[in-house]
Structures are given as structure tokens and as C-alpha cells.
C-alpha positions as CSV (number, residue, x, y, z in Angstrom):
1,X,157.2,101.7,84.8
2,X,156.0,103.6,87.5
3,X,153.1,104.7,86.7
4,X,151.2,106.6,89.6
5,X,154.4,108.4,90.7
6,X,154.7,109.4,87.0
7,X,151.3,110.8,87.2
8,X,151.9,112.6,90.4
9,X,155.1,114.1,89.7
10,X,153.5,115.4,86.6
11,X,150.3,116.9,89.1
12,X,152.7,118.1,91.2
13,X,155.0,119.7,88.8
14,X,157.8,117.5,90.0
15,X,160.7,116.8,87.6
16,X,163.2,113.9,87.4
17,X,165.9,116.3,88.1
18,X,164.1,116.9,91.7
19,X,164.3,113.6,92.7
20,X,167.9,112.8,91.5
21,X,168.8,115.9,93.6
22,X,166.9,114.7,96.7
23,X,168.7,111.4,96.5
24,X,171.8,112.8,95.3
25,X,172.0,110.4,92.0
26,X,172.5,110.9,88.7
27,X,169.9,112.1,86.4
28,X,170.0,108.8,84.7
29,X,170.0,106.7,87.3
30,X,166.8,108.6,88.1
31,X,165.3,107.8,84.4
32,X,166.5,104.1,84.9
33,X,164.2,103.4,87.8
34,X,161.1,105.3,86.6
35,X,161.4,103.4,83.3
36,X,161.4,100.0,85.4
37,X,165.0,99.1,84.7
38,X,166.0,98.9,88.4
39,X,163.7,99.5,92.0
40,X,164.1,102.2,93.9
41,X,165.4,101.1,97.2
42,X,163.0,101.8,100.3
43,X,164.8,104.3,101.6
44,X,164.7,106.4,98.4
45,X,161.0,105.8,98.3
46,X,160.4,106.7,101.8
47,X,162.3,110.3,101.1
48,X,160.3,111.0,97.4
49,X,157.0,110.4,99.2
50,X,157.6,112.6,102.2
51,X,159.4,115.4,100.4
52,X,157.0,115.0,97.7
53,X,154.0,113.6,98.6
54,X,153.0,113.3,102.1
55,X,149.7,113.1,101.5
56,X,149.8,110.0,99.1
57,X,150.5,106.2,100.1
58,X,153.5,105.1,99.3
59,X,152.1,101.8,98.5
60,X,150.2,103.6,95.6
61,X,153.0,105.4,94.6
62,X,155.6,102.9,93.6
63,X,153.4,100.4,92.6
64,X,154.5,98.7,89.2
65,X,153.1,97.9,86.4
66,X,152.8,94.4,87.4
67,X,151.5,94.5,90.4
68,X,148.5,96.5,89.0
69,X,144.9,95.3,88.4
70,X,143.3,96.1,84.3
């Protein structure tokens, strides 16, 4: 699970539907990815964090649950 995109798209008033729209997907493939079930590709990341969030690392953005420290 994504965690620090989830927090930031709830900051920033961002909703799933936004980002399937950006990257022209499904709605559920959109709830698949956050929930961990498959990566967004690079290229997907790249456009979320500079439609969304160009003020945030993507590094910190789509950083998973098991690459983070407790």
C-alpha cells in the first residue's frame, strides 16, 4: 500500500478517479495499484507527481510499505 501518496492525495483533495483520468485507466485498475496489488509503472508515477505534486519527491511518494523504516 501506498501510503504517502494516500496521505497526499487525501491533503490535496485528490481522488482515485483523478488519477485514473490522468492515466486514462480504469477506476479499478487505479484501486489495484494503490492497494499494492500491482506497481505503477514509472511513467504513470512520473505524470501523478507532476500533475499532482510537484512539490513532493517522487521517491517519497510511491514508496511501499516495505521499503519503509518502523
Amino acid at each position: 500500500m501506498l501510503r504517502n501518496l494516500r496521505a497526499e492525495m487525501t491533503r490535496h483533495n485528490i481522488k482515485p478517479k483523478d488519477l485514473a483520468n490522468l492515466l486514462d485507466v480504469r477506476l479499478a485498475t487505479i484501486y489495484d495499484k494503490l492497494n499494492g496489488r500491482y506497481d505503477f509503472s514509472f511513467n504513470d508515477a512520473r505524470k501523478i507527481k507532476e500533475k499532482f505534486f510537484p512539490n513532493e519527491n517522487i521517491e517519497y511518494l510511491f514508496e511501499s510499505k516495505e521499503n519503509q523504516t518502523a
